[in-house]
Every structure is written in C-alpha cells, then in structure tokens.
C-alpha positions as CSV (number, residue, x, y, z in Angstrom):
1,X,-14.0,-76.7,50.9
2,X,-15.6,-76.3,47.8
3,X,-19.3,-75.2,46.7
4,X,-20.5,-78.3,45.4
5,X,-20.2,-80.1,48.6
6,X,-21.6,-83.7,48.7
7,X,-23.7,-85.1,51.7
8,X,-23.7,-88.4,51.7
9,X,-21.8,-90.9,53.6
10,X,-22.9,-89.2,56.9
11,X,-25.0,-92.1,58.6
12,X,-22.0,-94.8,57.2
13,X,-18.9,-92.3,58.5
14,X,-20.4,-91.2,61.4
15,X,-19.4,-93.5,64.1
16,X,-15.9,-94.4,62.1
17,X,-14.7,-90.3,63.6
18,X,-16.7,-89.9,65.6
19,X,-14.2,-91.7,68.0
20,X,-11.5,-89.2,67.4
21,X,-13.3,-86.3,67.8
22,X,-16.3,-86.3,69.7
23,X,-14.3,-85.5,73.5
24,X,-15.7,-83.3,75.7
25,X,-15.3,-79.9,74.4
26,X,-15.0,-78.1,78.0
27,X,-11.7,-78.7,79.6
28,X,-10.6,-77.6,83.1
29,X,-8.8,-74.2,82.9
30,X,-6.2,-74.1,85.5
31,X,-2.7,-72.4,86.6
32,X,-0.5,-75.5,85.9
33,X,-1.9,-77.8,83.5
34,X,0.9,-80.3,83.9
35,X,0.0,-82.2,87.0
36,X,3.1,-83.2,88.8
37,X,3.6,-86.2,91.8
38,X,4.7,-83.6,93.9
39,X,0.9,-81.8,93.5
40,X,-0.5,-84.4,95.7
41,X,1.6,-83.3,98.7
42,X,0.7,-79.8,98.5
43,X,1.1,-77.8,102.0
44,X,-0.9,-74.8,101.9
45,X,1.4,-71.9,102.3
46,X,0.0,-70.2,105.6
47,X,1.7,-67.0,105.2
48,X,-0.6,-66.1,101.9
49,X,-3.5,-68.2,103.2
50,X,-3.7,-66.6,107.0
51,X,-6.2,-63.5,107.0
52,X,-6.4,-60.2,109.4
53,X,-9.8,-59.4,110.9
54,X,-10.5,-55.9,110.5
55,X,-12.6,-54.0,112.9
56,X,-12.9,-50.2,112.8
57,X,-11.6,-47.9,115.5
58,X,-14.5,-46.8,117.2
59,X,-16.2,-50.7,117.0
60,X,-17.4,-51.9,120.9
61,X,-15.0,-54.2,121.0
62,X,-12.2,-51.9,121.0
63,X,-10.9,-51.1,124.2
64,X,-11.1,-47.6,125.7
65,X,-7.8,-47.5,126.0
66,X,-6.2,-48.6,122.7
67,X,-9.1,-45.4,121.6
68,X,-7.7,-43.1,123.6
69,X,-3.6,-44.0,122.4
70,X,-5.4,-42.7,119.0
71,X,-7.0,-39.8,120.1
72,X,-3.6,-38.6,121.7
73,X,-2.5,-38.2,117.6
74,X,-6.0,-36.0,116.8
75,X,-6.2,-37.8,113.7
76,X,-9.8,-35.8,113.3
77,X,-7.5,-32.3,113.5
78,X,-7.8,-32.3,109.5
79,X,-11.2,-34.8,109.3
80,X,-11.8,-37.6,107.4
81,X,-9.5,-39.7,108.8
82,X,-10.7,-44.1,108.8
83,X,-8.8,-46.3,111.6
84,X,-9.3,-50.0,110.9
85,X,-7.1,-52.6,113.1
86,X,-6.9,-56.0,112.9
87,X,-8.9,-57.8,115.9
88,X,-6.0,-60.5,116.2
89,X,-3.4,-58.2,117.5
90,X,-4.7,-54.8,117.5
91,X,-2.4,-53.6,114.9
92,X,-3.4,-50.8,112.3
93,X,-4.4,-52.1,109.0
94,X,-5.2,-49.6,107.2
95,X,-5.1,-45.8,108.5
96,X,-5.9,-42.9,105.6
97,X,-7.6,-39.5,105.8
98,X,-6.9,-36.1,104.4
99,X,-2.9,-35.4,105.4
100,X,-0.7,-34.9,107.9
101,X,2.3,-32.6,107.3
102,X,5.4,-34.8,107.5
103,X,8.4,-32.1,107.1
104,X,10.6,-34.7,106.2
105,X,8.7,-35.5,103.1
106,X,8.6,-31.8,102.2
107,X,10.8,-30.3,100.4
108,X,12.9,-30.4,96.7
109,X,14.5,-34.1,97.3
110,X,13.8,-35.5,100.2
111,X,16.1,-38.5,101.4
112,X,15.0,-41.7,102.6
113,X,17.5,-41.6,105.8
114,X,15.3,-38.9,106.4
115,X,12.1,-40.2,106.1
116,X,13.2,-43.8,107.5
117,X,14.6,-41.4,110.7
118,X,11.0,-39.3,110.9
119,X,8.8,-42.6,110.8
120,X,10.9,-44.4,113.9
121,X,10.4,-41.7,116.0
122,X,6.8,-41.9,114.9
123,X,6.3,-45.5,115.4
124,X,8.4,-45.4,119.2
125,X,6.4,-42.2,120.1
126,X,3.3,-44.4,119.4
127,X,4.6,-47.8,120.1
128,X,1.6,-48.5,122.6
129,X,-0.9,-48.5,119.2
130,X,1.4,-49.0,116.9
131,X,2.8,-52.4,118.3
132,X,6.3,-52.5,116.6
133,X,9.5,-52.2,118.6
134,X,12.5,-49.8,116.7
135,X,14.7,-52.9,117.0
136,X,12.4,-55.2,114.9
137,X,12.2,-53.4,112.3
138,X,14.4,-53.5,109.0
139,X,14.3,-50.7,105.9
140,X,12.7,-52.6,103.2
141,X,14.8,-50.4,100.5
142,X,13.4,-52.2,97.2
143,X,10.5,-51.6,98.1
144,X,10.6,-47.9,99.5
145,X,10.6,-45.8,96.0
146,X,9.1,-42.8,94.8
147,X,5.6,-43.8,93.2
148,X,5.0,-40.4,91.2
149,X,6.0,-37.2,91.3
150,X,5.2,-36.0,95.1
151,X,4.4,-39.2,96.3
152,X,6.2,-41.8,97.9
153,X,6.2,-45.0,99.8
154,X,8.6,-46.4,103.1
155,X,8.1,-49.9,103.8
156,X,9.3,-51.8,106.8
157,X,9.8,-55.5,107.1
158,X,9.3,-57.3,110.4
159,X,12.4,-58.9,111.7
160,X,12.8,-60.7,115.3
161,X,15.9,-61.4,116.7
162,X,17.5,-61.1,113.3
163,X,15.3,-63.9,111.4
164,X,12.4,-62.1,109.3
165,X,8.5,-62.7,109.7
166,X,7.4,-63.8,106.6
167,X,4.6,-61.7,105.6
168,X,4.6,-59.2,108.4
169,X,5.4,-55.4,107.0
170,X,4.7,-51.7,107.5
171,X,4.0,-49.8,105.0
172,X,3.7,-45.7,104.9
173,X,2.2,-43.4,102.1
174,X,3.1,-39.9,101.3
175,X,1.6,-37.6,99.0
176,X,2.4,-33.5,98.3
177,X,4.4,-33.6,101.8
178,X,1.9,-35.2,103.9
179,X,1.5,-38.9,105.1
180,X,-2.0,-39.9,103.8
181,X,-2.1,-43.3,104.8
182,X,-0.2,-46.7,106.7
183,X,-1.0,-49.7,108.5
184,X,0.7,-53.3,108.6
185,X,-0.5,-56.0,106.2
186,X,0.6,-58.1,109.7
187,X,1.9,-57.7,112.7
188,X,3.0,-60.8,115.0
189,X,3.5,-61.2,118.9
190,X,6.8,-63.3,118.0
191,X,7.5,-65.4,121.7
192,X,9.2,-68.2,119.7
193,X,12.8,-69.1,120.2
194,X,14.9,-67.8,117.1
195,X,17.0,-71.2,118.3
196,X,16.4,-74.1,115.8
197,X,16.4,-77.6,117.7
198,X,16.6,-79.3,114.2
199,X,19.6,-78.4,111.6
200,X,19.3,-77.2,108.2
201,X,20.4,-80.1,106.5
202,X,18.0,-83.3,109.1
203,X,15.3,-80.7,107.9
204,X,16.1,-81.4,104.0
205,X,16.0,-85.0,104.5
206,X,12.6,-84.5,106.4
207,X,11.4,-82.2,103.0
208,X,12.7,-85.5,100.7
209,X,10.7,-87.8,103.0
210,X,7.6,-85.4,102.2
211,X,7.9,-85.4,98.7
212,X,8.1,-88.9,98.5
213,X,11.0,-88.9,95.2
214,X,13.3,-91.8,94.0
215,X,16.5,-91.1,95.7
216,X,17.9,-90.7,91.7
217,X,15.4,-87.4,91.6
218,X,17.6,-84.8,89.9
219,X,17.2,-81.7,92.6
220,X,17.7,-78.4,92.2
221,X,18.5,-76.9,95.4
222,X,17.4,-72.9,94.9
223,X,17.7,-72.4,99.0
224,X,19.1,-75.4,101.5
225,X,17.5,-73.8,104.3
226,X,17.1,-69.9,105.4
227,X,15.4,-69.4,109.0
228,X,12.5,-67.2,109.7
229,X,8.9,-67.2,111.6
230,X,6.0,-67.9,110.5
231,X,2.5,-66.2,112.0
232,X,0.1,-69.0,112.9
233,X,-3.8,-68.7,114.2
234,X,-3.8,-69.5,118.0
235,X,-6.8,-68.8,120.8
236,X,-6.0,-67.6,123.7
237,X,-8.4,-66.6,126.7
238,X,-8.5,-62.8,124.9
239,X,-9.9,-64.8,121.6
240,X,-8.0,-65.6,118.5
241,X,-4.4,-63.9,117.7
242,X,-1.3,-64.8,116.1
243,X,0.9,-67.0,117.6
244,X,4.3,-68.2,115.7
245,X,6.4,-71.3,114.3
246,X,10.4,-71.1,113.3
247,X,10.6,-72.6,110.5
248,X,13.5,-73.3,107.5
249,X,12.2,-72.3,103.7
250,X,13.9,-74.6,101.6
251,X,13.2,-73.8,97.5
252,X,14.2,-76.7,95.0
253,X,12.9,-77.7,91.7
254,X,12.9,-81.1,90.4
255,X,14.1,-82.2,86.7
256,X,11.1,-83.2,84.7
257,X,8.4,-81.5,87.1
258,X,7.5,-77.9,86.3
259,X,7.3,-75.6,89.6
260,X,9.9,-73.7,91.9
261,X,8.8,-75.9,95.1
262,X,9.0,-73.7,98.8
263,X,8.7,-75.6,101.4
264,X,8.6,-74.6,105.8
265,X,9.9,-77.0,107.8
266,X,8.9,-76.8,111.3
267,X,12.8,-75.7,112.6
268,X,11.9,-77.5,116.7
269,X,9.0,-80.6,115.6
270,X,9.9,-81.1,112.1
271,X,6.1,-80.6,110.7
272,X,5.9,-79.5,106.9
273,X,3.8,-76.3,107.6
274,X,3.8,-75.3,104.0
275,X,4.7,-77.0,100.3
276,X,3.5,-75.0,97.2
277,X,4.6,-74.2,93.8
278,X,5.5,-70.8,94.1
279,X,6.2,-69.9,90.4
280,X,3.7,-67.2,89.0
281,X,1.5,-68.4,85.9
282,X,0.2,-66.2,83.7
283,X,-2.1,-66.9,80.5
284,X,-2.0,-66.3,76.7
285,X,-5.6,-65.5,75.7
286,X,-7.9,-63.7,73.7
287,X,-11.2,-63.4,72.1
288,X,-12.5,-66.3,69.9
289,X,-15.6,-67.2,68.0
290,X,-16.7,-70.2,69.8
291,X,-18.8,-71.3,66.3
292,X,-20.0,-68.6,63.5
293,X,-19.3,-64.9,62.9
294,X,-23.2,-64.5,62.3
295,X,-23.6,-62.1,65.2
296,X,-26.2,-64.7,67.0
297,X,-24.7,-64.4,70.8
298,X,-23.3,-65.9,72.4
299,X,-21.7,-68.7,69.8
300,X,-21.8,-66.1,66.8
301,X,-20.1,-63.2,69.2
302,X,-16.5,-63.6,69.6
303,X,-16.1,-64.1,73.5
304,X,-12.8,-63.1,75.6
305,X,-10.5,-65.4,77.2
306,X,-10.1,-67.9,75.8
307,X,-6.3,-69.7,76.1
308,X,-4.2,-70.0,73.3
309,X,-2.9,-73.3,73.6
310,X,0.7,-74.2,73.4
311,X,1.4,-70.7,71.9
312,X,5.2,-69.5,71.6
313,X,6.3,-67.2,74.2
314,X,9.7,-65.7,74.4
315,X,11.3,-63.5,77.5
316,X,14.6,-62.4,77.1
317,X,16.4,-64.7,75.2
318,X,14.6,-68.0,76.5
319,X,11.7,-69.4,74.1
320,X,9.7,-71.5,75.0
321,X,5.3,-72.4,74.2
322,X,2.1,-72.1,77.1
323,X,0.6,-74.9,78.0
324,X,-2.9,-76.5,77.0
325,X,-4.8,-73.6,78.3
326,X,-2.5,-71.0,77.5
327,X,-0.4,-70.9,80.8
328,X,2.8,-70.0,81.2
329,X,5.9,-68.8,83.7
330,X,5.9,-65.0,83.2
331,X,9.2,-64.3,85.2
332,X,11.0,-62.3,86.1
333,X,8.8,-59.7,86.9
334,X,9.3,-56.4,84.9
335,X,10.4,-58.5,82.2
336,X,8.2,-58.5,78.8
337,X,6.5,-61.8,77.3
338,X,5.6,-61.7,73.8
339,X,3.3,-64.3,71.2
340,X,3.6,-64.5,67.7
341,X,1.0,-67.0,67.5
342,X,3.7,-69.7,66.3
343,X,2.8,-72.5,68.8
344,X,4.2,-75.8,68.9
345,X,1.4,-77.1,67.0
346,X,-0.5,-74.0,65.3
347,X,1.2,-72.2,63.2
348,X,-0.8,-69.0,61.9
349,X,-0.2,-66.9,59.4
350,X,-2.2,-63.4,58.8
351,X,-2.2,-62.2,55.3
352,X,-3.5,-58.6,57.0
353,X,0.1,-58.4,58.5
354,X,2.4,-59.9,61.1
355,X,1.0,-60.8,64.9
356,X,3.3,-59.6,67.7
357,X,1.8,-59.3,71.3
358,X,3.7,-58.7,74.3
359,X,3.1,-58.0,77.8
360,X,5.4,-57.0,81.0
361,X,5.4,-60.1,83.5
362,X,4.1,-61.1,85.7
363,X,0.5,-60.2,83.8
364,X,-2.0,-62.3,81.5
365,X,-0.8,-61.8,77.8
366,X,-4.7,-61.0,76.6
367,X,-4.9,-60.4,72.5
368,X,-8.5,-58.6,73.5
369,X,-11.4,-58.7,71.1
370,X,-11.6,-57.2,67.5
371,X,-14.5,-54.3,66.9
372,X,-15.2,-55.6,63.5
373,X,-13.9,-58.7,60.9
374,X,-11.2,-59.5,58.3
375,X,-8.7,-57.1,59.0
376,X,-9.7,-55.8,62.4
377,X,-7.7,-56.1,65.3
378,X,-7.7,-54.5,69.1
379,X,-6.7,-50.8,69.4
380,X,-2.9,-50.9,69.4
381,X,-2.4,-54.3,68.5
382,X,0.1,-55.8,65.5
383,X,-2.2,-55.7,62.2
384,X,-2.2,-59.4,62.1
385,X,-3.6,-60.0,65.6
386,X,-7.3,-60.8,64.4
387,X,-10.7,-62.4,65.1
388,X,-9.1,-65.3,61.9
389,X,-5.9,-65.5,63.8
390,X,-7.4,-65.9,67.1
391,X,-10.3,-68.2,66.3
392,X,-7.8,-70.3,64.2
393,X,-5.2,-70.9,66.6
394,X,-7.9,-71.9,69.1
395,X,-9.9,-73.7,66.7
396,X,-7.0,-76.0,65.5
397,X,-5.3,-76.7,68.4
398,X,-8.2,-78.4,70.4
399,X,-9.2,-80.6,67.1
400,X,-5.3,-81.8,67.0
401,X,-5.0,-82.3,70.4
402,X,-8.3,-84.9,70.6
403,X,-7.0,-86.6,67.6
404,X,-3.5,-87.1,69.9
405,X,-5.5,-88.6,72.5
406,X,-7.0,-91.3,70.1
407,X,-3.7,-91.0,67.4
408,X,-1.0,-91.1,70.0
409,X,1.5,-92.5,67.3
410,X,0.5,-90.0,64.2
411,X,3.2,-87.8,63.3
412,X,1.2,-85.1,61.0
413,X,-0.7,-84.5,64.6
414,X,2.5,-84.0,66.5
415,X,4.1,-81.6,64.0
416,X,2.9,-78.3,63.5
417,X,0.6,-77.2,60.9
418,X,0.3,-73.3,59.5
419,X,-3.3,-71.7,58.7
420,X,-3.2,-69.1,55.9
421,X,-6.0,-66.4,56.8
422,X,-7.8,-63.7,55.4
423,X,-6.1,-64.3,51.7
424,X,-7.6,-61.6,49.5
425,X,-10.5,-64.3,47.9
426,X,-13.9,-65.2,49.0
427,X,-16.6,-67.6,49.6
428,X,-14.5,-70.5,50.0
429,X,-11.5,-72.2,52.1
430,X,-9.2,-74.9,50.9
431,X,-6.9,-77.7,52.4
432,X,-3.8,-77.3,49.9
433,X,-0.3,-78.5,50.1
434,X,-0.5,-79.5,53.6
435,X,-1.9,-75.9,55.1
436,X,-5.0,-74.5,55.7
437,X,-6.0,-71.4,53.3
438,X,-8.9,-69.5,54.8
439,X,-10.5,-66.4,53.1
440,X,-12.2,-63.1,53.8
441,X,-15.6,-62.2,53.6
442,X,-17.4,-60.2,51.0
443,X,-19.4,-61.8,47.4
444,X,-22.1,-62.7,50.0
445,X,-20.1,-64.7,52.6
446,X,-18.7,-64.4,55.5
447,X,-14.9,-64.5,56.2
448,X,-14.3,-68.8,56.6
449,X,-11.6,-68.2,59.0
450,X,-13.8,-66.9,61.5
451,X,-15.9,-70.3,61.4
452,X,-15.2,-72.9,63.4
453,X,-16.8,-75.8,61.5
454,X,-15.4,-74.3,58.3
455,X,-11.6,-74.8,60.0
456,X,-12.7,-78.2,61.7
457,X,-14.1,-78.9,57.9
458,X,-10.1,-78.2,56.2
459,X,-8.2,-79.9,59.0
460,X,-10.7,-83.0,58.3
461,X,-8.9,-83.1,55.0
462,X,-5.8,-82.9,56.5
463,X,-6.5,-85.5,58.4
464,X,-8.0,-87.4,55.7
465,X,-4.9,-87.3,54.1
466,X,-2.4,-88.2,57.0
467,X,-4.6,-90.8,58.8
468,X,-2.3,-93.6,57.4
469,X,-4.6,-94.4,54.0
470,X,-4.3,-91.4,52.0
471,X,-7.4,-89.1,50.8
472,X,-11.1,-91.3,51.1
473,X,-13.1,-91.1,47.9
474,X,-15.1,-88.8,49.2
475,X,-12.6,-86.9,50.9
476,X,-15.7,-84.0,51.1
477,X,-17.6,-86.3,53.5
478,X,-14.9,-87.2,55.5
479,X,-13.9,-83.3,56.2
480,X,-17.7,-82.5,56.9
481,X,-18.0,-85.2,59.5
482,X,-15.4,-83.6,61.0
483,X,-17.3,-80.0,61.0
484,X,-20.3,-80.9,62.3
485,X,-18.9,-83.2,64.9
486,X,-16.7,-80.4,66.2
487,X,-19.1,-77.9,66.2
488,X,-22.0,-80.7,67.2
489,X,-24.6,-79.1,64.5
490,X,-26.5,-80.0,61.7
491,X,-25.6,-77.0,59.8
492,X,-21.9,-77.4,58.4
493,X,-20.4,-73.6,58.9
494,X,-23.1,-71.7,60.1
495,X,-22.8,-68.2,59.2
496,X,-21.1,-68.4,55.8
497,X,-24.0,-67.4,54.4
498,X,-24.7,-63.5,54.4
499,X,-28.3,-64.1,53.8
500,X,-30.3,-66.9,52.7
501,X,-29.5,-70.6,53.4
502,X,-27.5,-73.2,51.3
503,X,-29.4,-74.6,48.5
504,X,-29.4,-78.1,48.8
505,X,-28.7,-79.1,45.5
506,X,-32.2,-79.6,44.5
507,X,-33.0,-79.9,48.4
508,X,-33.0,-76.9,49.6
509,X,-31.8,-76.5,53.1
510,X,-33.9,-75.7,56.1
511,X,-32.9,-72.8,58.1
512,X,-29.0,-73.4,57.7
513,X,-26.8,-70.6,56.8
514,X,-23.6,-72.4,56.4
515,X,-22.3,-74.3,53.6
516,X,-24.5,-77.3,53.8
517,X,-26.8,-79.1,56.3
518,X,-26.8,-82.7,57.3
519,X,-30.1,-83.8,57.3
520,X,-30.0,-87.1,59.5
521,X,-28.8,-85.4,62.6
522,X,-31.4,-82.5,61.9
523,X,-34.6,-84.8,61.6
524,X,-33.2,-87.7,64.3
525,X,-33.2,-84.6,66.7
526,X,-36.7,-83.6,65.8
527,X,-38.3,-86.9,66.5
528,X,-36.0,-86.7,69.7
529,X,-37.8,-83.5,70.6
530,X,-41.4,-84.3,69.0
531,X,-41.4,-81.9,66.5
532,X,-42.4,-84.2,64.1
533,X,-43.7,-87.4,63.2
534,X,-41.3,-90.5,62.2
535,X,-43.0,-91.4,59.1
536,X,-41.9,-88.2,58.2
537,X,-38.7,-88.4,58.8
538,X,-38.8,-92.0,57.5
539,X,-39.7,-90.7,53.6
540,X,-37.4,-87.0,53.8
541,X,-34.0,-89.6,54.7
542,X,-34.7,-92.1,52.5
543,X,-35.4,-89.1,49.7
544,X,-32.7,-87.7,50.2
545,X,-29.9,-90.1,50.4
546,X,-31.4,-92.0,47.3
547,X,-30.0,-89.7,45.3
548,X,-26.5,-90.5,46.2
549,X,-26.6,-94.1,46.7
C-alpha cells in the first residue's frame, strides 16, 4: 500500500472481482465442517439424548411411602439437606446437605475397599429408596479418585446380568470425612433378556446396510460388537419410566470420512437405535477485529471467537491443521493441543516474538483477546500471540478460501502464504516478494495489520500478481477493489487514520479515516438512501473521475 494511492478504475474493475470475492461473508459455524455421506443417516444416540425428570422430595406427587424410606435416614439431623429424584423411576438424583460422618472416609489414607465396602451396606440397608441391587453394581475404579486433599469421589456403574447400562451410574461425594452428596445420573428397571436373538456379526451386516457404503468402503472396525442395555422412554399405567433395549455397539471409521462412528444395534429386532459421530471437536479461536482498530464497536472492537481456520495443531507427535472454522479432534483427553498459527494456508509471522498456544484436550484452544495493540497479547500468552496475528490469520484465510471457490485451479491460492506483522515501521503496509509486510502503529496511524481492508488491500496484490496475467497497470486499483469489496465500505482501511480523514489528493475525503475513499459506492448509496439529489451526484462522479481519465 502506498500513500499516494490512486482511485480510479473502480466503476470499470468493479464487477471484473467482484465475482471472486463478494461471497457471503457469514459462514455456518459447526462441530464438523466436513460433511460426510454417512451424516445423513445419523441415529440420535438415546443414551446422551434421554433426560431424568427431577422432582423434589417432599413434591405431592411423591408417595408417602418412598417419604418415609427417607425419613428413616434423618437426613434433617444436621439440616440443610435437598432430596431431588427422578419422577421416571424414583431414583435419587441428586442428594447434598451439610455432612454425614462416613468413618470409612475418616482417617490418614483411607482405602477404597473400604469405602466401596461402607457404601454397599449403605445402598442394601436402603435398597427400598435407593433402587440398586448389590449384584448390579460394578466399582467404576477410573473413575473413583481423590479430587483434592480431603475429598473424594466412588462411582458405581450399572451392570445387569453381566452386560453394562450405558449411561446408568452412582456416583458418591466425600468431603473432610463426611459424604456431602450422591445420587444416580440414571437408574433403569432392566426386564430385558441379556440373551441376544441376533449375532454379533448378522448385526454388522445390518449396520453396513444402514450406512449405505460401496462394499469396497475401507472399514475400520474399532469394536465388532460389545453387548449392553440401553434405557428407553416407555408409559406405563404409573406414567412415563424407563424401559430397556439390548443392543450391540459396534465403533468403525471409514477411510476418507472423518468421525469414530458408534452405532446400537437392536440385539432381538435389528433396529438401528443410535448412529453418531462420537469423536469430540474442539475449536481454535480467538479475538479478531472484524474491520478497523478505531475503537467504534462493534467492527472497530476486536470481538472473541472467532475460528482460526485451517490452523496447525499438533498432539503428541501427530500434526495435523483445524478445519474451516477452526475445529478440530482434541483427543485423547488429558493430552495437550497446541497452535503456532502456521496453517495450511496462513502462515503468520509476529515480529513482537514467536506464537505458541496450547490447551489440554478435550477443551476449545481460545487465544483470548489483547487489552491494548501492537505488541499486546492475553495475560500469559507467547509474545507473538496478538490482535496483528489474530486478525491476520482470520483475515487471510477467508479472502483465500473465496478465491478457491471461484479459482479452483490456482496454485498461489492453494499454497500457503506468510504475513509479516508489527515490523518496527509505520503508516504503511506492503505486498513484497510474495508475503504480506504489515506495520505498527505510531507517526499518526494506526497499526495496518489490525485492518482488515488494509490486509484484504495487500493480498489484492498478491493476487494481482498470481491471477495468471501478471501485475495490472494499475496494480493500486486492483488491490483497493479488493479492500473495499471485503470489507463492503466506501472507506478503504478505516481506522488508519489517528485523526483527521485521507486527503483526497485535491478531493478531500468525506468522513473516511482510512487510506482513501471510493466515492462511487459512497454517493450511489446516498441517492439509494435519499440523502441527496442525483444531479448532485451526477457533477461530484463525473468531477472526480475526470481527473484520471
């Protein structure tokens, strides 16, 4: 970009790019961007989908004598105690108050034989309102741990007949000795049969049928077929409850479709009861200045979450880049993600220092919002993770990716391209030896990298030059078509500008703040709105493009 800007050209080059990048700018954030074949036969999982209906102990509908099977424990002894079961099967939900001493919890170390011991005698003492049967239920020992020093957790899983419930668990709290809260996140009346009339392997072929693959598909089989039951809504003459299905879970991917895909197969009828994607997305993100840095909300205010498209993420030893809004597999769990903002095609390089983000899966990876400009990044984040870095990456990536969808053959868009920000200069920007140079503010300008049109303005040369033809003479207009289309305003880079508005050469400029301001689009959208008259607009057009024709 340089000072002396020209502004002509703009009613003749308009509708030549406009083509290539006027797409809408809004694009439908999702989990998966990469729809699949397999997304159209999607079974609900009814596990994660089926809800409890929580009513509180002492609710009407409760019968007298479930009230009284509480009142035998005097959970009001030490006050404060809530009781909420769910109306489906009169389980506890969720059951907290103030304490109850629970000797096996006391103590230096207390073991979890011991506790596991103390809470079965608890739970067959109180079978009548607790619901679950000693035999049923299993130590769930990942997931019984100490949370914190004095506290603790025991979790149970449901298990009928030796086949698990999906879903069904108890889980019981400790804290300084006491048990301070339990309840079941489920608990299912299993009357099924645990005896499959289908095999594992007729109900594979019924999950293939499903899917509706080429018999070549390339599977992946994760899990050919574990049993266990499934809670499902039934009504009976009490009103609704859980009733239950056994069912096989069969897990395969598919080569060339992204997902894990689970699928329950009815294990007596054969009905697909679920098929879902169960891999956990998460999203690279941060804050981005939509359009200026000149602090007029909420274009000119950097705003949070946005994605980072197609930015690198490495786990472990496996790399690989987020999709087109930023999502990406963040797995295994406990496992850290990290960005250095060198995507597959943005490459961005921060002259305030090197940007490294990380997260532990399976969270968002958000690079947060900067307090201030240039060289200002998020409290604890890598000195080159700024409001430049952020808004470039963003920035870029959506123009290249609209010129794909028009240029589906052009390399330069398909290869990736480095931004230089915040280099020690001001008051300009520059397109140079194929990358991006964007500076920081002071001499009475803003920071360019933190200016959308003024980075949609340098990739137009770029472009320019790669389009097949070489630079057009004037390059200048061909870049500045490409900022105001992006940024869909008059004013080319508004906010560059400290104070004051660009001079015009002569002309000066209206209200704009940026680097220059395209005059037909301004006075075609007054007449639009009746702001003024067209003979008006008539004489300032034909004024002001006289001089350059």
């Amino acid at each position: 970009m340089r000072r002396s800007l020209k502004r002509t050209l703009y009613g003749l080059s308009i509708f030549g790019l406009s083509t290539i990048f006027l797409f809408d700018n809004t694009q439908a954030f999702q989990v998966r961007q990469d729809k699949t074949p397999l997304d159209d036969r999607i079974v609900v999982d009814p596990v994660a989908t089926m809800n409890g209906d929580t009513i509180p102990l002492d609710s009407p509908s409760v019968a007298a004598v479930r009230r009284a099977g509480w009142d035998r424990l005097n959970m009001n002894a030490t006050s404060g105690w809530r009781v909420y079961l769910d109306r489906k099967s009169g389980a506890p939900m969720l059951v907290d108050g103030a304490g109850l001493s629970w000797a096996a919890a006391k103590g230096p170390s207390p073991t979890l034989e011991g506790m596991e011991s103390s809470l079965r005698k608890f739970l067959r003492d109180n079978r009548d309102i607790l619901l679950a049967d000693d035999a049923e239920l299993r130590l769930d020992r990942d997931g019984s741990l100490a949370l914190a020093d004095h506290a603790s957790q025991v979790v149970f899983d449901h298990v009928v007949s030796g086949i698990p419930v999906l879903g069904d668990k108890y889980v019981f709290l400790f804290g300084q000795g006491n048990l301070v809260s339990f309840g079941a996140s489920r608990w299912t009346d299993v009357r099924t049969s645990p005896i499959p009339s289908l095999s594992a392997s007729e109900a594979f072929e019924l999950l293939q049928t499903h899917m509706g693959l080429d018999r070549s598909a390339q599977l992946k089989v994760m899990n050919q077929g574990e049993l266990f039951f499934i809670p499902r809504d039934v009504v009976t003459a009490a009103g609704p409850a859980y009733g239950s299905a056994l069912v096989y879970r069969i897990v395969v991917q598919v080569e060339g479709f992204m997902g894990t895909w689970v699928s329950l197969i009815d294990a007596n009828d054969g009905t697909v009861r679920g098929f879902y994607d169960d891999d956990k997305y998460a999203q690279v993100k941060g804050g981005v200045l939509p359009s200026s840095t000149d602090g007029i909300c909420p274009s000119g205010c950097e705003q949070p979450n946005y994605p980072m498209p197609w930015a690198n993420i490495t786990i472990g030893a496996s790399s690989s880049f987020a999709g087109p809004n930023g999502a990406f597999t963040c797995s295994p769990g406990g496992s850290t993600a990290t960005t250095t903002l060198n995507g597959q095609y943005v490459k961005i390089n921060d002259t305030c220092g090197a940007i490294s983000q990380s997260v532990t899966c399976d969270a968002d990876l958000d690079l947060g919002l900067s307090a201030g400009h240039d060289c200002s990044v998020p409290a604890g984040s890598s000195a080159g993770n700024t409001k430049s870095s952020r808004t470039g990456f963003f920035t870029l990536n959506r123009i290249k990716e609209r010129g794909r969808a028009w240029l589906p053959a052009n390399a330069w868009l398909q290869a990736q391209l480095t931004e230089n920000v915040n280099i020690q200069q001001t008051c300009n920007a520059n397109w140079s030896g194929g990358q991006l140079n964007m500076f920081r503010s002071g001499g009475g300008c803003n920071g360019t990298g933190e200016i959308a049109a003024v980075i949609a303005h340098e990739i137009g040369h770029g472009l320019d030059e790669n389009d097949g033809g070489g630079f057009d003479n004037p390059s200048e207009a061909y870049a500045d078509v490409t900022g105001f289309l992006y940024d869909r305003s008059s004013c080319i880079g508004r906010g560059f500008l400290q104070s004051g508005v660009c001079g015009g050469y002569g002309n000066a400029c209206l209200t704009c703040t940026g680097c220059q301001q395209q005059v037909f689009a301004t006075f075609v959208y007054q007449v639009d709105m009746g702001m003024i008259e067209a003979e008006t607009v008539s004489g300032e057009i034909g004024y002001r493009f006289e001089k350059f024709i």
